[in-house]
N, C-alpha and C positions, 0 to 999 in steps of 0.2 A: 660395783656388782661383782660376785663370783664366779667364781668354775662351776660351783656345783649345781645341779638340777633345781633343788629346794633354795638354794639361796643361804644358803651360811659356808662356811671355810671351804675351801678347796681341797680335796678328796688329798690323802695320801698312802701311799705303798704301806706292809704290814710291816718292812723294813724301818721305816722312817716313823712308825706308831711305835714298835719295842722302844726306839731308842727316846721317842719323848716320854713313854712312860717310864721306862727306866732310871730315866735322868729325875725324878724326882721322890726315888730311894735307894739305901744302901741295899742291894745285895752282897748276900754272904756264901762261903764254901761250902765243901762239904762237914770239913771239921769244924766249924764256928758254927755250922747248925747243931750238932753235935754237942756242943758245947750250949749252946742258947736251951737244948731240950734236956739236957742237966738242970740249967738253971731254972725253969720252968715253961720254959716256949711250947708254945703248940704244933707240930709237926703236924700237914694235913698233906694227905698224898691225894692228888685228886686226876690218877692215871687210870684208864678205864680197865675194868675186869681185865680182861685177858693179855693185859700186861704185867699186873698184878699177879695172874696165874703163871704166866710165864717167867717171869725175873724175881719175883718173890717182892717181900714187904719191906720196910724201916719198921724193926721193933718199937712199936709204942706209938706210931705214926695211928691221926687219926684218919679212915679212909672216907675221904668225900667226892665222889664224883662229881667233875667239874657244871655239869649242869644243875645240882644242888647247892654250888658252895653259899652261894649269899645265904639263901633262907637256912641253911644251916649253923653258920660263924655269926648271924647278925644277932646281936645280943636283946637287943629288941623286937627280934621276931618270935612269931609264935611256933618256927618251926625249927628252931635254934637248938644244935647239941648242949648234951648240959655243960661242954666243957666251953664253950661260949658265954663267958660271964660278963665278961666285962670292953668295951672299947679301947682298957691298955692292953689287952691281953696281947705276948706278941706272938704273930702266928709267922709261921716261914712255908711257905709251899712249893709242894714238890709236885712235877708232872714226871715227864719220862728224860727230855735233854732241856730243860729251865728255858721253852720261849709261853708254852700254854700259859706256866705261873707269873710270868711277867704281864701275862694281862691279866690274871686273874687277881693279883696282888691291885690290882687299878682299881677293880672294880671294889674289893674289900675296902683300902682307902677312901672311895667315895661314900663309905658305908660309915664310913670315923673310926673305922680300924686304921691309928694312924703307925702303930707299930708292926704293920705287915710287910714283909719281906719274902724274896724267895730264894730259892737252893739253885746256884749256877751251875750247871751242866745238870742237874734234877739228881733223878733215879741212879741215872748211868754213872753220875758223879762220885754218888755215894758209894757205889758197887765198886767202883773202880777207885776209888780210897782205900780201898781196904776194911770200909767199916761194917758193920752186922747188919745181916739180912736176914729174913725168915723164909723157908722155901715153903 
């Protein structure tokens, strides 16, 4: 029998959920995102409004707010961007300091987005690289 109320696994901290999700993808920088959206990656910032207003954008980043992202990236939904084509598409996502995107990246792989990754340290990472913003 378990710990938990309902009867399945024993509950764990939001600590010890990043690090199992994590552990089963590569995350990358801020320049190998950079590089990945050269080569055709899909950059999705899914930091809410008034972060976005305040810190500005990732040129060319698509902006999906985190409570939309499945029905937007799932290539078989009906409510899917069009840049949502395909399940190799790889997508990389960005929040504000890369812990939102580490779950968000979970929930896309359970969608068979299996090339989904995200941006370590996020927004701030990139801003602090040195790379293009838009204000």
């Amino acid at each position: 029998m378990s710990d938990s109320p309902r009867g399945d696994a024993a509950p764990v901290g939001i600590d010890e959920l990043l690090e199992r999700v994590r552990a089963g993808f590569v995350r990358i920088g801020p320049h190998e995102a950079r590089a990945a959206a050269a080569a055709g990656a899909l950059l999705v910032d899914i930091r809410y409004a008034e972060l976005r207003e305040r810190d500005g954008l990732i040129p060319g980043a698509l902006v999906v707010e985190r409570n939309e992202l499945e029905w937007r990236l799932d290539p078989l939904g009906s409510h899917r961007a069009p840049e949502a084509v395909s399940h190799d598409l790889q997508v990389v996502v960005v929040c504000n300091e890369g812990y939102a995107s580490s779950l968000a990246v979970a929930s896309l792989r359970l969608l068979g987005l299996h090339r989904a990754t995200d941006l370590i340290g996020g927004f701030q990472a990139w801003r602090s690289a040195g790379l293009p913003v838009e204000v």
